[in-house]
C-alpha positions as CSV (number, residue, x, y, z in Angstrom):
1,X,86.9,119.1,-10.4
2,X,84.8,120.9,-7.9
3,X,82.1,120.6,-10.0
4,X,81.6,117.2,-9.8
5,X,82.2,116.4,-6.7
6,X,79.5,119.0,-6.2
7,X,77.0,116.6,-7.8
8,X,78.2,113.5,-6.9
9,X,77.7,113.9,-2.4
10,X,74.1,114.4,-3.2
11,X,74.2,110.9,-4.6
12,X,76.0,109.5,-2.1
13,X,73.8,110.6,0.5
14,X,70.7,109.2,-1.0
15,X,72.3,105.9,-1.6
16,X,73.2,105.7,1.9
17,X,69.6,105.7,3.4
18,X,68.8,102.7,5.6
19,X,66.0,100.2,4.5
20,X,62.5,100.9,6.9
21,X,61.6,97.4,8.5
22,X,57.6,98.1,9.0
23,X,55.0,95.4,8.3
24,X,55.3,95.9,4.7
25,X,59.1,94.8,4.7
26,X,58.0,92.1,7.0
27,X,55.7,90.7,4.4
28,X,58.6,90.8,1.6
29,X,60.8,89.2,3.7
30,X,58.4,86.4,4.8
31,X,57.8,85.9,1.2
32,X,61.3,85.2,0.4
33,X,61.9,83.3,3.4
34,X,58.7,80.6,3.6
35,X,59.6,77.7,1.8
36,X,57.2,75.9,0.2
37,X,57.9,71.8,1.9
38,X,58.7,69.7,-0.9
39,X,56.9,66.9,-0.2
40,X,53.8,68.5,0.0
41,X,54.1,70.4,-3.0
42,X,54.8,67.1,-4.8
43,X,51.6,65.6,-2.9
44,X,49.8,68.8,-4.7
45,X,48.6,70.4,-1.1
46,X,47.4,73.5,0.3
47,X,47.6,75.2,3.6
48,X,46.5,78.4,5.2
49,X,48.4,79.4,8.3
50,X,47.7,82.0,10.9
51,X,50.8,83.3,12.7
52,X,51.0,85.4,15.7
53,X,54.1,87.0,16.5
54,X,55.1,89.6,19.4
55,X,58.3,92.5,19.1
56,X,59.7,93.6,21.7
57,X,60.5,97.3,23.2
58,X,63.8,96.8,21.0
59,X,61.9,96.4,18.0
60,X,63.3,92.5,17.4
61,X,60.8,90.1,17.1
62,X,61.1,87.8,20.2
63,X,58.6,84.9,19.3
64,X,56.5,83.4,17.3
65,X,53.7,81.1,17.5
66,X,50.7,79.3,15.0
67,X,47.0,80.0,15.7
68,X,45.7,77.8,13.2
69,X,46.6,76.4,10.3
70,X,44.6,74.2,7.5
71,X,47.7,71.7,7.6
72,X,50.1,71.0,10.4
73,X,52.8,69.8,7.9
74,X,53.1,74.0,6.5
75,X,53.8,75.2,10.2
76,X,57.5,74.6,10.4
77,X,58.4,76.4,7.4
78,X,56.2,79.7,8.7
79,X,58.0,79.6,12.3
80,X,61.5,79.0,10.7
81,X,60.8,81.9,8.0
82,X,60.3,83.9,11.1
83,X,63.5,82.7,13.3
84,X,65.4,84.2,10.1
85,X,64.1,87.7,10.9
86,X,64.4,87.5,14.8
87,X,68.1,89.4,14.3
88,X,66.9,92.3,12.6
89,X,65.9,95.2,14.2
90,X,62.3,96.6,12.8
91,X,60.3,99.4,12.9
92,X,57.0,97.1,13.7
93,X,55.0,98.3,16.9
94,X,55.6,97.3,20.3
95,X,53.2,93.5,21.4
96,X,51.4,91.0,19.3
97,X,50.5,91.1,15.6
98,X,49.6,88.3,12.8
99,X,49.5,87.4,9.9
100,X,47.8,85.4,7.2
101,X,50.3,83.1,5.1
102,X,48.8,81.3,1.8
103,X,50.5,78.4,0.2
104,X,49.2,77.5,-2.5
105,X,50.2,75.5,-5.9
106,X,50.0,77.6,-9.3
107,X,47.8,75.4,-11.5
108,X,48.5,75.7,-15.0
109,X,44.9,75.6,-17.0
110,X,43.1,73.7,-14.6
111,X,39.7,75.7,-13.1
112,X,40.9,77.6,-9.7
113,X,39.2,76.0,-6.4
114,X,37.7,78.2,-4.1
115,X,40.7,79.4,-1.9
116,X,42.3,78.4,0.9
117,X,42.6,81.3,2.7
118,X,40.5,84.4,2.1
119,X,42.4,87.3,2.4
120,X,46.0,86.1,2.8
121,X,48.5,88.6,3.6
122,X,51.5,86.8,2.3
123,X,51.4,84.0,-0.8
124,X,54.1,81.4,-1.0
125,X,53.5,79.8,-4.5
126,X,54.8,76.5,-5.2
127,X,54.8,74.4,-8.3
128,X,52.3,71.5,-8.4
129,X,53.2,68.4,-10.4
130,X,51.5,68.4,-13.5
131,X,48.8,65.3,-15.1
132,X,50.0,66.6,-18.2
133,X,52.7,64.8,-20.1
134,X,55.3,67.9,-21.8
135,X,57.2,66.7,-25.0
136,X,60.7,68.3,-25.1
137,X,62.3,68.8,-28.1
C-alpha cells in the first residue's frame, strides 16, 4: 500500500499546478470569448479591431478601450470579450498593451480577398452565408 501511494503524490502535485495568465492565455481566452455579431455575419462582413487595454499593479485588467477598428458594429463584442476577463488575476505586465483582433468569415471555395487585418493577433472566425444551394439527403 505504501507503494502506491508513493507514486500517486507525485501526480497529485503536478495536477495541482495553477494555469499562467500571460499574453498568450490572454489571446486564448479572447478567442473563446469574442463573439462573432450575428447580424453581421449573416450580412457576410469583416472587421479589424485594435484594442488597447491597461492592467493594473494587481495584475487585473482595469480597462479597455478601441483604437480603431474597420467597422464600428465589431467593437462591442471586443470590449465585452474583455469585461469577462477583468476578474482574473494575470501575469500580464504592469500599463498599456494591444491587440490586433481579426473577424473574418471562412469562405468555403470562393478565392480569399486580400485581408482585413495584416498581422492579427487573435482570429474570431464566423460562418458566412453561403450563394450555394446544399441538397440534404
Amino acid at each position: 500500500m505504501k507503494k502506491a501511494f508513493v507514486f500517486l503524490f507525485p501526480l497529485l502535485l503536478l495536477s495541482a499546478r495553477p494555469e499562467v495568465h500571460d499574453r498568450t492565455w490572454l489571446k486564448k481566452a479572447l478567442l473563446s470569448a469574442c463573439k462573432y455579431p450575428v447580424d453581421l455575419q449573416k450580412k457576410n462582413r469583416e472587421a479589424c479591431v485594435l484594442a488597447e487595454y491597461r492592467v493594473d499593479g494587481e495584475n487585473y485588467i482595469i480597462g479597455v478601450r478601441v483604437i480603431r477598428s474597420t467597422d464600428k458594429r465589431f467593437d462591442p463584442s471586443v470590449i465585452n470579450a474583455f469585461t469577462e476577463l477583468k476578474t482574473i488575476r494575470t501575469r500580464l505586465p504592469e500599463g498599456k498593451d494591444t491587440l490586433k483582433i481579426h473577424y473574418r468569415l471562412q469562405e468555403g471555395d470562393r478565392p480569399r480577398r486580400t485581408p482585413a487585418c495584416p498581422d492579427p493577433d487573435v482570429v474570431v472566425i464566423g460562418y458566412g452565408m453561403s450563394s450555394k444551394k446544399v441538397l440534404v439527403k
